[in-house]
C-alpha positions as a printed Julia matrix, in Angstrom:
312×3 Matrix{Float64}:
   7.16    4.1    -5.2
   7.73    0.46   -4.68
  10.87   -0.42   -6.22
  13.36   -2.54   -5.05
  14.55   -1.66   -1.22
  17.9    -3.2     0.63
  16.73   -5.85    3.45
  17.08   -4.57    7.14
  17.47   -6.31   10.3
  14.76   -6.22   13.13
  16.7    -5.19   16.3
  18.18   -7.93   18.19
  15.13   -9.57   20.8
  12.56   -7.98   18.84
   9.25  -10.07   19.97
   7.66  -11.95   16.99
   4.51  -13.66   16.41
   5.72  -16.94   14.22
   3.76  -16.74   11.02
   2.67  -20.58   10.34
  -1.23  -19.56    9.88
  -3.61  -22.19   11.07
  -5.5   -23.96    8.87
  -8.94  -23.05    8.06
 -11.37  -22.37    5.68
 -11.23  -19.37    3.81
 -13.75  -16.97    4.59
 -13.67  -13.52    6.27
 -11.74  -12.06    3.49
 -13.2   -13.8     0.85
 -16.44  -12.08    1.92
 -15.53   -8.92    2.88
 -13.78   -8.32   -0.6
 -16.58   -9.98   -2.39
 -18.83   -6.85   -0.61
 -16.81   -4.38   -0.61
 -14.98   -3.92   -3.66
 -17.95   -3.85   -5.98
 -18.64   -0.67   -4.51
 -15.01    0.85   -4.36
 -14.25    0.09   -7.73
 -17.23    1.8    -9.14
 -16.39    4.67   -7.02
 -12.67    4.38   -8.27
 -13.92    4.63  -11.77
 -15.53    7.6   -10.79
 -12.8     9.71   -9.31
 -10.86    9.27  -12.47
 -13.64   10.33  -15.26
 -12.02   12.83  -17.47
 -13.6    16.17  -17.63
 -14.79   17.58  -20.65
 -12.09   18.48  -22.83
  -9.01   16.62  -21.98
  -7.61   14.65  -24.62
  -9.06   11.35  -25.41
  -5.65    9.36  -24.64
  -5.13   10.79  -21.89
  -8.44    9.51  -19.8
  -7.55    6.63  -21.76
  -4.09    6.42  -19.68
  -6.01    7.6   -16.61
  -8.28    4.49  -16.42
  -5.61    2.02  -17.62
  -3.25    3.4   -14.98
  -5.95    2.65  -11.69
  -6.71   -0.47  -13.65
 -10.18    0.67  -14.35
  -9.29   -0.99  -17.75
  -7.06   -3.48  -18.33
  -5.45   -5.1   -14.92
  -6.48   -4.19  -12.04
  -3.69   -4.77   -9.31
  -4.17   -6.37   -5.72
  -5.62   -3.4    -4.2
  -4.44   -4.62   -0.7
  -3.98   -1.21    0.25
  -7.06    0.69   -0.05
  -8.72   -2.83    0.78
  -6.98   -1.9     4.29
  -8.42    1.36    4.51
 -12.04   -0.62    4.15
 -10.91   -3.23    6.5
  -9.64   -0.52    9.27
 -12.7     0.78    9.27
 -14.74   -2.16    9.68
 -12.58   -3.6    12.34
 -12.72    0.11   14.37
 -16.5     0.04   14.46
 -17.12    1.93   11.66
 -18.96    1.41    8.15
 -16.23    0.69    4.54
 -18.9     2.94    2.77
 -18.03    6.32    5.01
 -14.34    4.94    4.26
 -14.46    4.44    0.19
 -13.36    7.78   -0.76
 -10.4     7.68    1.44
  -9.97    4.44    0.05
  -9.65    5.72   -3.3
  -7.24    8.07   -2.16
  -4.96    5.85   -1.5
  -5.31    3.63   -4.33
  -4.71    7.03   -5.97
  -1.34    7.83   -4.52
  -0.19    4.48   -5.07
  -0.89    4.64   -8.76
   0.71    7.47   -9.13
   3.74    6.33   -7.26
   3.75    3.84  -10.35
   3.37    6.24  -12.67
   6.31    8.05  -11.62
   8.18    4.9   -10.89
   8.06    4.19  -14.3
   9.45    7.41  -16.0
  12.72    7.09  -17.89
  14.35    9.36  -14.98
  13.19    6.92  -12.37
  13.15    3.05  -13.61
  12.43    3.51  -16.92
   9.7     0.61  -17.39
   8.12   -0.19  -20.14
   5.24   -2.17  -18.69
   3.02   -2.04  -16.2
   1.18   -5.18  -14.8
   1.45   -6.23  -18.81
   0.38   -3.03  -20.66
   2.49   -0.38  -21.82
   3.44    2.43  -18.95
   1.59    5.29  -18.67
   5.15    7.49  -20.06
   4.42    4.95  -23.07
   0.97    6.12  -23.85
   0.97    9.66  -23.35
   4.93   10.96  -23.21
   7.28   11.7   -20.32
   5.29   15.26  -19.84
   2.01   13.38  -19.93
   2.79   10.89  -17.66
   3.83   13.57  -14.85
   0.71   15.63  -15.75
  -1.12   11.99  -15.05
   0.22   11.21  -11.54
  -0.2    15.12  -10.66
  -3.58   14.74  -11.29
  -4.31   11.29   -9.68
  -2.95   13.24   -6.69
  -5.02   16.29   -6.72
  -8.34   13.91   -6.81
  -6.85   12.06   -3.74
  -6.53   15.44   -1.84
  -9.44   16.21   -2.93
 -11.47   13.32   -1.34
  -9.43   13.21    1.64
 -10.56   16.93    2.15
 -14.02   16.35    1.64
 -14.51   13.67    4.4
 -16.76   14.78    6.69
 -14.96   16.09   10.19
 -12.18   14.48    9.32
 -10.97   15.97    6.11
  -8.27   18.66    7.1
  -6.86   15.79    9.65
  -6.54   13.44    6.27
  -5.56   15.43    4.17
  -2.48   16.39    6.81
  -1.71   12.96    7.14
  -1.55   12.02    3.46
   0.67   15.0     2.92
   3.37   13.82    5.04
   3.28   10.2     3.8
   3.68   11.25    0.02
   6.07   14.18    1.21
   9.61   14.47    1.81
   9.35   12.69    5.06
   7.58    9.78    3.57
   7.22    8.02    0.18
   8.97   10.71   -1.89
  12.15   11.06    0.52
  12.13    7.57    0.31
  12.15    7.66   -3.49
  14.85   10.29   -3.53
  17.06    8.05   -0.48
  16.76    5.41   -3.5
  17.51    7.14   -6.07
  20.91    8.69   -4.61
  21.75    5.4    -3.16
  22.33    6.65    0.38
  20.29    4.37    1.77
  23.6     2.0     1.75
  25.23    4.15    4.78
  22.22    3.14    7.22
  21.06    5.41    9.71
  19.04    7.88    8.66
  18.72    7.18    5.46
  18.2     4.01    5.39
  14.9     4.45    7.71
  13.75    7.12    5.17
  14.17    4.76    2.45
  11.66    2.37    4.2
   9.3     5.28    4.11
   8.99    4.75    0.16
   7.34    1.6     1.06
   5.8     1.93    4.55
   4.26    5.32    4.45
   1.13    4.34    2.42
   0.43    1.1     4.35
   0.31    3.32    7.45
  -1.62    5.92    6.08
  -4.33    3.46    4.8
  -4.8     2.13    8.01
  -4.94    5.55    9.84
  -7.23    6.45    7.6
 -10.02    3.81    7.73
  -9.7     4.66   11.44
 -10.32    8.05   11.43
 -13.23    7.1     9.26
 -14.67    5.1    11.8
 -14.04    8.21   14.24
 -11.16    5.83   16.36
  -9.58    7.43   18.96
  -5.96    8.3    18.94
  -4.61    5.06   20.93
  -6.3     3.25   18.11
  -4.8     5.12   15.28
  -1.26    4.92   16.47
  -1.59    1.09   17.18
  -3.11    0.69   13.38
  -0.09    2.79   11.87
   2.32    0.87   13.76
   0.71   -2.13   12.26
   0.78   -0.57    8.68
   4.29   -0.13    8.63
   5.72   -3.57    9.84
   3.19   -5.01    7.22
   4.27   -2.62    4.36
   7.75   -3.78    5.01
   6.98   -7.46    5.31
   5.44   -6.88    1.9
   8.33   -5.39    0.46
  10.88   -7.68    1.59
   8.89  -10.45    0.3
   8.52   -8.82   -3.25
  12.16   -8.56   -3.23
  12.29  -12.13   -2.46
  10.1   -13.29   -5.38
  12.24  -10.59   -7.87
  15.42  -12.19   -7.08
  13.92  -15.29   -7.41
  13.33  -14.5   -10.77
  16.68  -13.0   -11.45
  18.23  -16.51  -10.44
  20.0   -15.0    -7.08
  19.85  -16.98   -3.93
  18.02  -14.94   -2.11
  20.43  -13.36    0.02
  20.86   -9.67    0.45
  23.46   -7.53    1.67
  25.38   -8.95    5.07
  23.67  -12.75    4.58
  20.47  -11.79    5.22
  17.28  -13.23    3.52
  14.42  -11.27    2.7
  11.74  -13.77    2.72
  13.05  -14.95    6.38
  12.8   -10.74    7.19
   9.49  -10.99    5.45
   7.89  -13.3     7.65
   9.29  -12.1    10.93
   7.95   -8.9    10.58
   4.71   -9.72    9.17
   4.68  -11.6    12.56
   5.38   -8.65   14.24
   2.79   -6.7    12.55
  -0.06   -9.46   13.42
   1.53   -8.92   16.81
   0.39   -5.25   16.97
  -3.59   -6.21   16.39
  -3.31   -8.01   19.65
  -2.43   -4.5    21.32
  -4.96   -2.06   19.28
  -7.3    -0.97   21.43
 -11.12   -0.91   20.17
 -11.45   -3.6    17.35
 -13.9    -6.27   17.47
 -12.42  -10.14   16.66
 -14.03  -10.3    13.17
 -12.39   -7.44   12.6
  -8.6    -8.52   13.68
  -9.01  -12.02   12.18
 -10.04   -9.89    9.0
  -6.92   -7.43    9.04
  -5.11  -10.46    9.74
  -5.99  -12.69    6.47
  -5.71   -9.74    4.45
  -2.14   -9.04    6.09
  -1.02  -12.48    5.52
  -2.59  -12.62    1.79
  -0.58   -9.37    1.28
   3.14  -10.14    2.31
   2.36  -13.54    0.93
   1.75  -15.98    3.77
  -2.06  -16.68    3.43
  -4.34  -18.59    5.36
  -4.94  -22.42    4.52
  -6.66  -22.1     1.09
  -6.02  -18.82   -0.58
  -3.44  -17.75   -3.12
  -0.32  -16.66   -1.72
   0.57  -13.99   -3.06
  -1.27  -10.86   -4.76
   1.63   -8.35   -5.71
């Protein structure tokens, strides 16, 4: 559920970390992805392996929609699950199937992103959507699905399964990614207020759940947890704000939303404010903040010195 969302102001005298990244060579994250996503796509592949039975084009949709085949997307989220837990003190292997959880829900955000009732797409990252493939009814039975294997994982992690599964309840729920959705949808979101910090949600919630989650992974305790969510969300909206920049781009606007403001500007100062928060979470080691760090910046799209900008 990552459509377009309205830019929002930080409150006045907000404190900011300016963005500019120093130059260097690129190599924390390089590493880190080059070892750990070997693993978590293999184990991706595996969550979504159709039973015996189902319908041929249906696993068919099922693998092209995690981008098992065909394009895989940035997987900056789950690669923050990974990355949490590494930075917490913990191992990415004891975090991979909470990882795929949330690579999970965000797919099938997509999914139902693209129905005809929602944004009607017919592409996704340059195939046909997954309503395309396998009809509206299909589709829904997809994402339904994707989502039962993520609860499913999240309640199988050892100790902290029931706490996970919780969680990732109320960030796909009403009070997270699908109130956001339906804030969207009805356009309310345009009053402020309330509804306009729901609609954030439809964006925000999964960041902050993927970071909770590698924490709890790595066993964190609760000062740590907070501190990572509160970093989640800033990001998630940086990343948002910038995506919006880059569509309007497209579109030939100016890059001004509603009121003056520009997203990419609200982009960076909040992805400033999000690299802010790692300097106040309690119980990560320095590879492991410089690591959330590239991979925040490589995210909302202002990398270190030498890696592409942006991943989408």
């Amino acid at each position: 559920m990552n459509g377009n969302t309205s830019p929002l102001s930080l409150p006045s005298g907000t404190p900011v970390h300016r963005v500019p990244a120093p130059a260097s060579v690129p190599g924390p994250l390089h590493r880190f992805t080059a070892e750990v996503l070997p693993t978590f796509e293999a184990a991706l592949a595996a969550s979504v392996r159709p039973p015996a039975g189902l319908t041929p084009v249906v696993g068919e949709a099922l693998a092209a929609a995690v981008g098992v085949t065909g394009a895989p997307g940035s997987r900056w989220r789950p690669l923050l699950t990974l990355a949490a837990a590494r930075a917490a003190g913990g191992t990415f292997e004891a975090a991979i199937p909470a990882a795929v959880a949330v690579e999970l829900t965000h797919t099938a955000s997509l999914v139902l992103d693209d129905l005809p009732c929602m944004d009607d797409a017919d592409e996704r990252r340059g195939v046909a959507s997954t309503h395309r493939q396998v009809g509206t009814g299909g589709a829904v039975l997809v994402a339904l699905s994707l989502l039962g294997r993520a609860a499913e994982l999240l309640g199988n992690v050892p100790e902290e399964g029931g706490a996970l599964a919780a969680a990732w309840g109320g960030a796909f729920g009403l009070a997270g990614m699908s109130g956001g959705q339906a804030v969207d949808l009805t356009g309310a979101f345009m009053s402020g207020g309330a509804p306009r910090r729901l609609h954030r949600k439809k964006t925000t919630a999964l960041s902050a759940f993927a970071l909770e989650a590698g924490a709890r992974c790595a066993s964190a305790n609760l000062e740590t947890r907070e501190a990572l969510v509160r970093f989640g969300r800033d990001l998630g909206w940086a990343y948002q704000l910038a995506d919006d920049a880059e569509d309007w781009k497209e579109d030939g606007r100016l890059g001004k939303g509603p009121g003056g403001r520009a997203p990419r500007a609200q982009s960076e100062r909040l992805l400033g404010r999000a690299i802010g928060h790692l300097d106040t979470v309690p119980g990560l080691d320095a590879e492991g903040r410089v690591l959330l760090e590239a991979l925040a910046r490589k995210a909302a799209g202002f990398p270190q010195a030498g890696e592409a900008r942006k991943w989408g």
